[in-house]
C-alpha positions in Angstrom: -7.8 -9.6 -13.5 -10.0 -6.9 -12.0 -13.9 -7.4 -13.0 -14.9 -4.7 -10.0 -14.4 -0.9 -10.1 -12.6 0.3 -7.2 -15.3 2.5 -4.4 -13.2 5.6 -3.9 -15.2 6.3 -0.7 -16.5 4.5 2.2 -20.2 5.8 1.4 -20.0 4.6 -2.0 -18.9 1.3 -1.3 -21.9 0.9 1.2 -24.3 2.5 -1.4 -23.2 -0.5 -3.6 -23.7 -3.1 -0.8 -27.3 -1.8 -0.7 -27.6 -2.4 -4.3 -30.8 -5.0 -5.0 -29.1 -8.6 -5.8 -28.9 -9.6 -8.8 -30.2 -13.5 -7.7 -32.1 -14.5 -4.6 -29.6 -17.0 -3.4 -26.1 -15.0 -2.8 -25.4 -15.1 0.8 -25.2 -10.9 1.2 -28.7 -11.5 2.3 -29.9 -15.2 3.3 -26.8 -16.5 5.1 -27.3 -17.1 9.0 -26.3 -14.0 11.5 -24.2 -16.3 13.5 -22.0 -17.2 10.8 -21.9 -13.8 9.1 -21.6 -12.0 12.2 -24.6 -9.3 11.8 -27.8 -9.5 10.4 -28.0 -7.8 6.6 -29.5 -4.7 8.6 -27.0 -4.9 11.3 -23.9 -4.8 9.0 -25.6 -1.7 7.1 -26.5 0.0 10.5 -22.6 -0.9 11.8 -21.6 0.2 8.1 -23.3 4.1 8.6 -22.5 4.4 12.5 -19.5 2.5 13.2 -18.8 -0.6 15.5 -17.3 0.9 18.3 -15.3 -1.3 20.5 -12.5 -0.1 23.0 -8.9 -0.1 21.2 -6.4 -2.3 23.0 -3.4 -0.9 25.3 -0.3 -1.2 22.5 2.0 -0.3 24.9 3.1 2.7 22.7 2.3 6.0 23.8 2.3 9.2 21.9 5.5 10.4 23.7 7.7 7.2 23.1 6.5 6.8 19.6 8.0 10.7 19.2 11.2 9.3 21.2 12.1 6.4 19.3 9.7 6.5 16.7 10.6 6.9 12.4 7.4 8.7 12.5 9.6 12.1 11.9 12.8 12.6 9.6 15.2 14.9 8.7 15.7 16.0 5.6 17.9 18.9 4.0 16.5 21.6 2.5 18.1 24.8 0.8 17.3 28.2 2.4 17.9 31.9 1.5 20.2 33.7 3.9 20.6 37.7 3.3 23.8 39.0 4.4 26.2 42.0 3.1 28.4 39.4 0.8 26.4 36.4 -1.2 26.2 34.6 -4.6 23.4 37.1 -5.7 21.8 40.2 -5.4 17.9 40.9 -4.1 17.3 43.6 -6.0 14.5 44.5 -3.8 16.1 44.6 -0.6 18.8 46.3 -2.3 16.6 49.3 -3.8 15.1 49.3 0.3 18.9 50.6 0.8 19.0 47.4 3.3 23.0 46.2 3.9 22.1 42.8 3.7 21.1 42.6 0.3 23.1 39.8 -0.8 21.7 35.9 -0.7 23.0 32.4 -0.6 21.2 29.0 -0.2 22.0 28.2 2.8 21.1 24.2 3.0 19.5 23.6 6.9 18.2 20.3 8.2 14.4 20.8 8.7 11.7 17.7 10.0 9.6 16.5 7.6 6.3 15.3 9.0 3.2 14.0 7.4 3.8 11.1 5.3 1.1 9.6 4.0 1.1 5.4 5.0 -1.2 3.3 2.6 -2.3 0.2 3.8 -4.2 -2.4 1.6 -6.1 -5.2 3.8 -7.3 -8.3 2.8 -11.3 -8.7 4.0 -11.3 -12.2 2.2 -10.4 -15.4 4.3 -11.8 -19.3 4.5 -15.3 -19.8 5.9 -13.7 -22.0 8.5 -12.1 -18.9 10.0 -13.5 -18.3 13.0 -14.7 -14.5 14.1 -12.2 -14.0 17.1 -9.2 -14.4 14.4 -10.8 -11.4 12.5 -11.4 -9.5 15.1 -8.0 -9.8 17.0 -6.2 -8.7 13.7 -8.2 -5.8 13.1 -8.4 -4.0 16.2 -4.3 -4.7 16.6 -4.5 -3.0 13.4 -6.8 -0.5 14.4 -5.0 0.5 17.3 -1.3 1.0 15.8 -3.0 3.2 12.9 -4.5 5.3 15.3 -1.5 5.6 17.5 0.7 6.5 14.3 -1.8 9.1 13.2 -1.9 10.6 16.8 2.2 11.3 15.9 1.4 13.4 13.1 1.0 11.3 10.0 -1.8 10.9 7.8 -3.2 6.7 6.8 -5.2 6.0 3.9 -7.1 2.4 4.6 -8.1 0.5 1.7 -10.3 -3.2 1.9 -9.7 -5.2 -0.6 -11.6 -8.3 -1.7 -9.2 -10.9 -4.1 -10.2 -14.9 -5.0 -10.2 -17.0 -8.0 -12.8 -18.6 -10.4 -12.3 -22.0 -12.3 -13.3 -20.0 -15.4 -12.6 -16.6 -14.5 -9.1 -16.8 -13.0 -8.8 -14.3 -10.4 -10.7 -11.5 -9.8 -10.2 -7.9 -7.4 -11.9 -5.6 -5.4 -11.1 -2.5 -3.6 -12.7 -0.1 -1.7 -11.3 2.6 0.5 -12.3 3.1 4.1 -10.5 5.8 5.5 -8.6 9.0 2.4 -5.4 10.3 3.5 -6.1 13.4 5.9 -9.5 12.6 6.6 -10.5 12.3 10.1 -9.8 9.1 11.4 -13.1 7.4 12.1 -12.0 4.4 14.9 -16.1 3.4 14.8 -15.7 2.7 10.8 -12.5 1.5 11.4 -13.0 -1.0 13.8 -15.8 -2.1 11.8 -13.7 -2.3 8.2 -11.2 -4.8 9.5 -11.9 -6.5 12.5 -15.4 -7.8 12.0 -16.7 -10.3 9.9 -20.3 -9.0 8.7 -17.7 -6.6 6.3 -16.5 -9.8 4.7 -20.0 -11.7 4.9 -22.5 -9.1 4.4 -21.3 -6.0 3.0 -18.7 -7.3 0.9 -21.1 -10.5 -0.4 -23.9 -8.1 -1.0 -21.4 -5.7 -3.3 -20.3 -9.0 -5.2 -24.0 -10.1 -5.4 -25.1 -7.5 -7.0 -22.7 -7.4 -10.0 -23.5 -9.3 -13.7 -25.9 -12.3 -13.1 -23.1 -14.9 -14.7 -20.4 -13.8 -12.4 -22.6 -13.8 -9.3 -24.0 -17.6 -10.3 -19.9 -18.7 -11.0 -19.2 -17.2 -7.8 -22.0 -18.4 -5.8 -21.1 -21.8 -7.0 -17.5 -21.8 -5.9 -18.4 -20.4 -2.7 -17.2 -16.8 -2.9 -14.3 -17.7 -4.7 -11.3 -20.0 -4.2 -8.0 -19.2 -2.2 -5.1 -17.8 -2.1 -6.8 -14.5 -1.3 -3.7 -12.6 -1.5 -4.2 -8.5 -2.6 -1.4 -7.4 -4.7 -0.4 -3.9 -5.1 -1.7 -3.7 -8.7 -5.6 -3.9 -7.5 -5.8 -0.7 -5.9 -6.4 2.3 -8.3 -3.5 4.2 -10.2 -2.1 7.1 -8.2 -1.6 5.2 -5.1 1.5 4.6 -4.6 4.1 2.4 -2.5 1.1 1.0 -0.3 1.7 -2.2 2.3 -0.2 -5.1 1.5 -0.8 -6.7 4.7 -1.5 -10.8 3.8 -4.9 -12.1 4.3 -5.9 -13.8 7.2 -5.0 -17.5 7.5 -6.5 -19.4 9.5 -4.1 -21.8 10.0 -1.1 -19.3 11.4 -1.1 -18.9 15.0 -0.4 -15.2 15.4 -4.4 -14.4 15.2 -5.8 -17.1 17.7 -5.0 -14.2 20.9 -4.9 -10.7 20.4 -1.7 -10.6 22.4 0.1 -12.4 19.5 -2.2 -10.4 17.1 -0.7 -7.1 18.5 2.9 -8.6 18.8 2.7 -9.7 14.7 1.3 -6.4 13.8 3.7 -4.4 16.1 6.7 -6.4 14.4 5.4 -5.6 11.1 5.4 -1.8 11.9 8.7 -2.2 13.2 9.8 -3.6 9.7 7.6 -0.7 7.7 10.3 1.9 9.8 7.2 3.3 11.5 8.2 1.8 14.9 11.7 0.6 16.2 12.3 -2.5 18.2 13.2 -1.4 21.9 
């Protein structure tokens, strides 16, 4: 059940955070910077300008990701060849008083580069969690996006916001943070899915700002009640065959260093075909 509609851009999901509450209570605003992460001004000001932190060392450079890397494919593709015997005539070349007037489709193996790799990433975890989980995930994230980009293919970044209510059932939320072939902005990035004030401020403040009865029910259950699994389904028609990474867990070991963070997230490329295992 979706009761949010998706923010297409990054600008107008943070014109909807800035939206004025719809109670006085939701925790967008009031709840402590420690625990959110940022101030309600911080979040915005780290919202416009970025949060920018230095990437992590993957240990994939640019030339081994070209090396070994399914970044780049081969596919087969049929091209005209002109030559004095073919299947058919080009009648232009032919009136030119050229020889080689005659074509076949000739098939040749060309590289195909570009693909478009949709990712859909959970900003909604337990309060428990604490902020170096979120922040190891994200900038592993962060820095194997950027590395796959730098190889020639475009990533489209969506945040995504999923939880239940008692009378509600569950309820989605999608915004998208970086379009396909945009410029990738590492600041925004960095910001999106590694820190918490875009869970605990920008996201709350989007959520308390929608109809008064849904912000009470949701205020009341704390923000919603697990699993905060996205699906596939919540983001927008049109986008197609995205990966839906699962939300962070506080209990699962692979976040508490960002070692581990980057050695789960590397293996999960590995498995998407956009890196091979050495």
């Amino acid at each position: 059940m979706s009761i949010i509609e998706p923010f297409y851009s990054w600008q107008e999901f943070l014109e909807a955070s800035q939206r004025p509450p719809s109670v006085t209570y939701g925790s967008g605003r009031n709840a402590g910077s420690e625990w959110a992460g940022a101030t309600f001004e911080e979040a915005q000001a780290l919202g416009v300008d970025g949060w920018h932190v230095d990437l992590p060392d993957t240990d994939v450079t640019v030339g081994e990701l070209r090396e070994r890397a399914g970044l780049s494919r081969n596919v087969t593709a049929l091209e005209p060849n002109w030559d004095v015997t073919g299947s058919e005539v080009d009648v232009g070349v032919y009136l030119s008083g050229v020889p080689e007037c005659m074509v076949d489709a000739v098939p040749r193996s060309t590289s195909v580069r570009g693909r478009v790799v949709t990712f859909l990433v959970p900003a909604t975890y337990a309060s428990r969690t604490p902020h170096h989980y979120v922040t190891n995930r994200g900038l592993a994230l962060a820095a194997l996006c950027s590395a796959i980009i730098e190889v020639g293919h475009s990533v489209e970044i969506w945040s995504g916001y999923a939880a239940s209510l008692p009378d509600t059932g569950r309820f989605s939320a999608v915004a998208r943070v970086i379009a396909a072939g945009e410029p990738l902005d590492i600041g925004r990035l960095c910001f999106a899915v590694a820190h918490p004030a875009m869970l605990r401020r920008l996201w709350f403040s989007v959520l308390d700002a929608q109809e008064v009865g849904f912000v009470q029910s949701l205020i009341l259950e704390s923000y919603g009640e697990g699993p905060f699994s996205c699906k596939a389904s919540d983001l927008p028609p049109g986008v197609t065959d995205p990966y839906v990474f699962p939300y962070l867990d506080d209990l699962e070991s692979q976040w508490r260093t960002l070692d581990d963070a980057l050695a789960w997230s590397r293996s999960t490329f590995e498995e998407l075909g956009l890196l091979r295992g050495q």
